[in-house]
C-alpha positions as semicolon CSV with decimal commas, in nm:
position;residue;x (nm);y (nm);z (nm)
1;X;7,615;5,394;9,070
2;X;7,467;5,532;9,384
3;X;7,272;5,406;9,701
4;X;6,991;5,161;9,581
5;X;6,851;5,137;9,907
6;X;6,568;5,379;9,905
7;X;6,474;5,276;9,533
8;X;6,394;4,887;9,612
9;X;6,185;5,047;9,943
10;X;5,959;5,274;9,707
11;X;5,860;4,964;9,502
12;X;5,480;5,003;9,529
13;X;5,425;4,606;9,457
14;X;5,225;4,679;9,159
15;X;5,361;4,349;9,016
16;X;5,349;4,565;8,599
17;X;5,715;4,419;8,605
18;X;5,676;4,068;8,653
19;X;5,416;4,082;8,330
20;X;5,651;4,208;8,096
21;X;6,031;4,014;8,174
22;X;6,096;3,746;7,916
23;X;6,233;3,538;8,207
24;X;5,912;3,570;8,430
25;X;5,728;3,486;8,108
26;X;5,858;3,130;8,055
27;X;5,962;3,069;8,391
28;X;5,696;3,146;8,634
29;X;5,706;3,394;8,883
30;X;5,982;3,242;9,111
31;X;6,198;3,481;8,887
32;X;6,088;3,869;8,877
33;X;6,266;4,196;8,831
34;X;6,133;4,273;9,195
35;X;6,261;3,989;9,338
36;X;6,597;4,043;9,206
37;X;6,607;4,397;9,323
38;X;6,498;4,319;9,695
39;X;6,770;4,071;9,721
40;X;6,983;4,395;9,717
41;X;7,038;4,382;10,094
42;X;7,164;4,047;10,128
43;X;7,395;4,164;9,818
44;X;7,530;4,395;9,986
45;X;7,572;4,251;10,345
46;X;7,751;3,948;10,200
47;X;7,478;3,701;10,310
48;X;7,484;3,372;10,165
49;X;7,195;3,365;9,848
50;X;7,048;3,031;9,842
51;X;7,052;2,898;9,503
52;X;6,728;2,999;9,338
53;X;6,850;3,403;9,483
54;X;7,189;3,328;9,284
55;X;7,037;3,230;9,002
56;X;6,759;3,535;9,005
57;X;6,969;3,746;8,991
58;X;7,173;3,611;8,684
59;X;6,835;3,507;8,512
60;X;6,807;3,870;8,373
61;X;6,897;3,965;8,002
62;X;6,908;4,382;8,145
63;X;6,662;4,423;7,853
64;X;6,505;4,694;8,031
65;X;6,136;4,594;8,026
66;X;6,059;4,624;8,366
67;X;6,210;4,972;8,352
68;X;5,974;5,072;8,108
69;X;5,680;4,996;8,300
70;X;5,747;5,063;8,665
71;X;5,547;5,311;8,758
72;X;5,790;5,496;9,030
73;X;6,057;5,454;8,803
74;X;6,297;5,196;8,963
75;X;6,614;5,194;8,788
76;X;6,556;4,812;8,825
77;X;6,813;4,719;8,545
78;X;7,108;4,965;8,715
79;X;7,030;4,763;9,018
80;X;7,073;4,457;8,844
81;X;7,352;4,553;8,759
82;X;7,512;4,647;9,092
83;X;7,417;4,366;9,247
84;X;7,685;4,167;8,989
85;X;7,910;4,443;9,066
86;X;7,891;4,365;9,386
87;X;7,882;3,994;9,360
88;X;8,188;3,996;9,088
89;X;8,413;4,169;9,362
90;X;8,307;3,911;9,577
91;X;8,434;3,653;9,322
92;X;8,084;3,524;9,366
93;X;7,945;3,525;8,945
94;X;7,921;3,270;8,771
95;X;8,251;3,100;8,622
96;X;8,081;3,133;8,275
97;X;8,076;3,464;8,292
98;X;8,416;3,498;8,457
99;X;8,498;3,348;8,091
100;X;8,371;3,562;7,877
101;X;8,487;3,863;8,091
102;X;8,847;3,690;8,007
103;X;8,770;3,658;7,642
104;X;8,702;4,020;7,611
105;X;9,007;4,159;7,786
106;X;9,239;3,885;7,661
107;X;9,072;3,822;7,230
108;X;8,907;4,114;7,229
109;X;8,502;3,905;7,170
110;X;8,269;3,738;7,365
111;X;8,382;3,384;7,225
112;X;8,747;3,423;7,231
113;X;8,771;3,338;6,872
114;X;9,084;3,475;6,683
115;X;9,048;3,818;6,669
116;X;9,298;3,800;6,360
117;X;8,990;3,682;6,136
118;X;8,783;4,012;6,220
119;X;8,800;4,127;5,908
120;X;8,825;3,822;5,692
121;X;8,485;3,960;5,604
122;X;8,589;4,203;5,341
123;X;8,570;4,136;4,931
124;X;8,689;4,287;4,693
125;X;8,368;4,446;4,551
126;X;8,378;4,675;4,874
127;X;8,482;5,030;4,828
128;X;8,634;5,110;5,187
129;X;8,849;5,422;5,239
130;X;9,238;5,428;5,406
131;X;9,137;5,728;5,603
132;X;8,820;5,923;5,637
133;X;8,572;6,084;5,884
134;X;8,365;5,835;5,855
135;X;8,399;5,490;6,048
136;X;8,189;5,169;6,046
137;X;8,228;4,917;6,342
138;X;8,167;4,618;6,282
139;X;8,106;4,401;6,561
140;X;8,222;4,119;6,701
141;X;7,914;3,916;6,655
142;X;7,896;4,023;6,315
143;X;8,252;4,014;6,233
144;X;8,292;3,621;6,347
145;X;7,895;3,474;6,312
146;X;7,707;3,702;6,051
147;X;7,956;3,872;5,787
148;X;7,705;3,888;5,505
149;X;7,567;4,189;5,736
150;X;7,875;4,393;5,730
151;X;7,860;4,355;5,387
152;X;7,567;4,445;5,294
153;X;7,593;4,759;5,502
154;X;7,921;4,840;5,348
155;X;7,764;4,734;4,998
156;X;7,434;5,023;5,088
157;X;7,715;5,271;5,186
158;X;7,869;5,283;4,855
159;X;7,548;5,307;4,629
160;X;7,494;5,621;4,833
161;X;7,860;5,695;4,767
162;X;8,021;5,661;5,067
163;X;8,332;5,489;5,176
164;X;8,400;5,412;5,515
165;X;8,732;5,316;5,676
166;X;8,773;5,060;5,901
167;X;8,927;5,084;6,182
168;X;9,194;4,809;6,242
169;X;9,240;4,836;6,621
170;X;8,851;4,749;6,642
171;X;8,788;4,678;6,985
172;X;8,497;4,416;7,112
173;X;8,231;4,742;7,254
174;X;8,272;4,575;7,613
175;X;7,852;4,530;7,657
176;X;7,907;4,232;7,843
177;X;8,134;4,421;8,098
178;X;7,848;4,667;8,157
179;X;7,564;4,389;8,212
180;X;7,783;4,232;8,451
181;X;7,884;4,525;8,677
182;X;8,323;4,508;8,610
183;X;8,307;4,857;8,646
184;X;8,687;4,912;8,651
185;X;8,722;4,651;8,356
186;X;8,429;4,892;8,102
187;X;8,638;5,238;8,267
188;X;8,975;5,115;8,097
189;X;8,785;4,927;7,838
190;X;8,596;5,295;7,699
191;X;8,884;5,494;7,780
192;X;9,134;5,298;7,542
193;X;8,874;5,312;7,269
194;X;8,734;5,636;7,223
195;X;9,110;5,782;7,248
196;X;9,155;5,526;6,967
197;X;8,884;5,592;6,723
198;X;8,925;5,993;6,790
199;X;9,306;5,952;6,682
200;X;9,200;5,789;6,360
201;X;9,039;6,137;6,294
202;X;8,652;5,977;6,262
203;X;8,375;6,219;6,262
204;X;8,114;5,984;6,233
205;X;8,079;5,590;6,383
206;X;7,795;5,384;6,185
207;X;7,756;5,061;6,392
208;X;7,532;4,806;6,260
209;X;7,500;4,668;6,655
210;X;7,234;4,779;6,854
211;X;7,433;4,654;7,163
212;X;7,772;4,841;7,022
213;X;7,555;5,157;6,988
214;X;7,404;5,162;7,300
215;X;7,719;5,105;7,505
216;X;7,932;5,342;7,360
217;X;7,685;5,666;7,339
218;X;7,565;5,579;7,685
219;X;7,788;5,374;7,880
220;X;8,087;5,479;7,801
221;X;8,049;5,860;7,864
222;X;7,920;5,705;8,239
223;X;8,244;5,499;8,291
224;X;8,491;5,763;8,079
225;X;8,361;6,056;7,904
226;X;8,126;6,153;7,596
227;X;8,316;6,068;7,271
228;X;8,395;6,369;7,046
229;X;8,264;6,185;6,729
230;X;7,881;6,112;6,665
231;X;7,760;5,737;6,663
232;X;7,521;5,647;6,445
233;X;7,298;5,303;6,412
234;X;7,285;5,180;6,073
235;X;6,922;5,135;6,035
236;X;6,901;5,539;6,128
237;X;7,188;5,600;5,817
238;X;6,982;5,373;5,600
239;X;6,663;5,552;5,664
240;X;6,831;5,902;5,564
241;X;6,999;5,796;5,266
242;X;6,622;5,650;5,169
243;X;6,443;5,941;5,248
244;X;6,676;6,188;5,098
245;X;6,648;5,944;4,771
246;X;7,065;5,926;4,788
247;X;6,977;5,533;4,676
248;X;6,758;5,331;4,460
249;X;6,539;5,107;4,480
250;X;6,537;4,835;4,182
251;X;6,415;4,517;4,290
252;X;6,126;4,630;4,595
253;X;5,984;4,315;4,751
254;X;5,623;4,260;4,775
255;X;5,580;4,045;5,114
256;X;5,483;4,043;5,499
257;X;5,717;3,943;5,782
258;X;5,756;3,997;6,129
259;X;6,012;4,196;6,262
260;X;6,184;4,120;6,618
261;X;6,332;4,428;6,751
262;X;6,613;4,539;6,942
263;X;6,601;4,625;7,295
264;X;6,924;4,868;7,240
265;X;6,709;5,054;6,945
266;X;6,369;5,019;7,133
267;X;6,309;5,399;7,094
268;X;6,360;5,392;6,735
269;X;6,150;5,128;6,602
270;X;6,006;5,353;6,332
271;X;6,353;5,376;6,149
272;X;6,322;4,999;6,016
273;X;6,010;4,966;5,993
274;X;6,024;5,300;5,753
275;X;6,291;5,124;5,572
276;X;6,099;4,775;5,525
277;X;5,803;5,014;5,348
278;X;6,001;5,149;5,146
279;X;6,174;4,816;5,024
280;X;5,826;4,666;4,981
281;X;5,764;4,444;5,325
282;X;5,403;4,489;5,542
283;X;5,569;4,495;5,887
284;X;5,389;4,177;6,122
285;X;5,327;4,335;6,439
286;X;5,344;3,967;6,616
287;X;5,408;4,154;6,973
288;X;5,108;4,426;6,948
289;X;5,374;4,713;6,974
290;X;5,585;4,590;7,255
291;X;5,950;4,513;7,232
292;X;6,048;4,129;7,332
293;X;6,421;4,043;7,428
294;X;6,562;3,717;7,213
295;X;6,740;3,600;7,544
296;X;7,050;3,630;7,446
297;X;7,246;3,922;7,632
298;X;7,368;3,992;7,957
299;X;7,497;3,620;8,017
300;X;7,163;3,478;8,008
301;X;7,216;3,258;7,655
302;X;7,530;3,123;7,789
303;X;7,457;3,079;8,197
304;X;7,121;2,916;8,131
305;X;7,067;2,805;7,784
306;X;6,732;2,645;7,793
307;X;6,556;2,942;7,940
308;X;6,759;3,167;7,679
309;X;6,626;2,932;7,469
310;X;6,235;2,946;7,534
311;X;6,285;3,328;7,517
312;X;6,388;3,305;7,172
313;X;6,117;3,051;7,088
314;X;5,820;3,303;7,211
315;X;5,939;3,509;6,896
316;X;5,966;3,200;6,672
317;X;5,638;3,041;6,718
318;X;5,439;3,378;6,710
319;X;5,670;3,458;6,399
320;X;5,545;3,094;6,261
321;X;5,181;3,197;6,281
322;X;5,201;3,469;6,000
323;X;5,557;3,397;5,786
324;X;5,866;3,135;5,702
325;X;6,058;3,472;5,756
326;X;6,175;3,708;6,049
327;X;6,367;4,001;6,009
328;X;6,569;4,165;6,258
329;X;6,828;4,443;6,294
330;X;7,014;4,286;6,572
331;X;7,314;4,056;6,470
332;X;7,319;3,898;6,839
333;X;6,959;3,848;6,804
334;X;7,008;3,688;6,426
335;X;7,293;3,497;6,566
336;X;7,042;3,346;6,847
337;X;6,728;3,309;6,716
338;X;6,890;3,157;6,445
339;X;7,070;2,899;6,607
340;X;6,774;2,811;6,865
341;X;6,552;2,747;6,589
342;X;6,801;2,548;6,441
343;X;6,823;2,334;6,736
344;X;6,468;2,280;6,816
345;X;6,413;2,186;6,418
346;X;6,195;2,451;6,315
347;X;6,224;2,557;5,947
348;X;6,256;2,964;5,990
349;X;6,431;3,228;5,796
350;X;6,644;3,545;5,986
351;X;6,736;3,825;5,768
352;X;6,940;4,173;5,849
353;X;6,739;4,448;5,733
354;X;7,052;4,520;5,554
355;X;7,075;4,208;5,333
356;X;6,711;4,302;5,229
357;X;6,825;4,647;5,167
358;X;7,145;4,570;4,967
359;X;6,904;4,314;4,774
360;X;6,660;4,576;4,663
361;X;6,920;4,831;4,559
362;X;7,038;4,581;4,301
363;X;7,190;4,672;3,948
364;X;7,213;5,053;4,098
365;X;7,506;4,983;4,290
């Protein structure tokens, strides 16, 4: 993880940071990615953080923003990071995220729901293998809030004539452990899985998470080792099996919508939106090209819900403007935005690029 030290020092004070952080946004500027980062020192020293410190550094969905824009390349989302590390070992986090922590390691998901009813998902229309080198992971957020998208996917899999296996040890992909620095938690957590899926003989991982995908192509080869099986998003299998015409289109759509994207997928926005085309949707670019978090992740929707909340809303009401519809291809952020809107009485659609997908194929499957 490194020293940290001489990073925060280079910080130049440019202030690009604070214009881009979802929190800063509908907070103010008592809460930047620079003032988290030089709180680093007292982090480390063991100093007492007054309350507004605490919650600065907590206030932070690790979307990776600020990263993008920091123009002497502060690694301000590691640092983030460390500092919970730090404050974890402490036993100084917050006992919500304590919580979840135990969910993961003790029900295998964020929510601690019964982990029994992962796959209660699965009809019998769906053509899934016993064994094969191909995998799909479902998700937990998928698996227990948004089934119809594992279905779908599976549904788009087998018009293309493939047939996944699942893999019935699936494992929650431990994100939450990496956003909130329990480093020795994520090193057990990769190790146990990637020995797992490589004994099942998988070749290929599809994971309709962006969150799933991320951690486990680049987290876990930081906390264990680079699997020996290739991980693929979804959205990247659907736009090869479109391209190379291995499905049909019957029933193309003729609309516009906005699409939210995923901070886990940021560098492959062109994947859905070359799917959408092809299905018939005029992508809304409500964001002029740059990538908003929904709130959600990293402990911010559950730690402090009404900021979580106002994040998701800045991609509702611009959403509002142009469409009754928003599409996504993020579950969490489906699962979120969803909800929020839900709560705050606004009449919105959320749909998986795959439920669109599996729509359009139609009578071909």
């Amino acid at each position: 993880m490194g020293d940290y030290k001489q990073a925060v020092e280079s910080c130049i004070d440019c202030k690009k940071c604070w214009d881009v952080c979802p929190v800063t946004k509908v907070i103010g500027n008592e809460y930047t990615p620079q003032g988290k980062i030089e709180l680093l020192s007292k982090v480390e020293s063991g100093e007492e953080l007054s309350e507004k410190e605490f919650d600065n550094i907590y206030l932070s969905s690790r979307c990776g923003a600020c990263d993008d824009v920091c123009p002497v390349d502060i690694p301000i989302k590691d640092i983030i990071q460390y500092e919970r590390n730090i404050l974890a070992k402490q036993g100084r986090e917050p006992d919500k995220t304590k919580y979840i922590v135990q969910n993961i390691l003790q029900h295998n998901n964020p929510g601690g729901r019964d982990d029994s009813k992962r796959f209660d998902w699965v009809s019998d229309d769906l053509k899934l293998a016993e064994s094969s080198e191909i995998g799909y992971m479902v998700g937990c957020w998928i698996a227990h809030a948004r089934p119809e998208i594992a279905r779908s996917t599976i549904r788009v899999l087998n018009a293309a004539g493939i047939e996944p296996m699942l893999m019935d040890k699936e494992k929650c992909c431990g994100l939450f452990l990496v956003d909130n620095g329990h480093f020795e938690e994520i090193k057990k957590h990769a190790r146990e899985y990637i020995d797992y899926i490589e004994s099942l003989g998988i070749k290929k991982l599809i994971v309709s998470c962006p969150g799933c995908y991320r951690t486990i192509k680049d987290s876990y080869p930081k906390f264990y080792r680079e699997p020996k099986f290739e991980i693929v998003p979804a959205v990247a299998v659907f736009e090869e099996l479109l391209d190379e015409k291995k499905i049909v289109l019957e029933n193309k759509v003729n609309i516009s919508a906005p699409l939210i994207d995923a901070c886990h997928l940021k560098n492959m926005r062109d994947s859905p939106r070359n799917i959408l085309k092809q299905i018939g949707v005029d992508t809304t670019e409500i964001f002029d090209g740059e990538v908003v978090c929904c709130g959600a992740p990293a402990g911010l929707k559950p730690n402090y819900p009404q900021t979580s909340a106002d994040i998701a809303m800045l991609s509702v009401n611009k959403s509002k403007e142009t469409s009754d519809l928003m599409l996504s291809y993020c579950p969490f952020c489906i699962y979120h935005i969803s909800g929020v809107s839900e709560n705050m009485g606004v009449d919105i659609q959320i749909k998986d690029i795959s439920v669109l997908l599996d729509d359009a194929i139609g009578k071909s499957k």
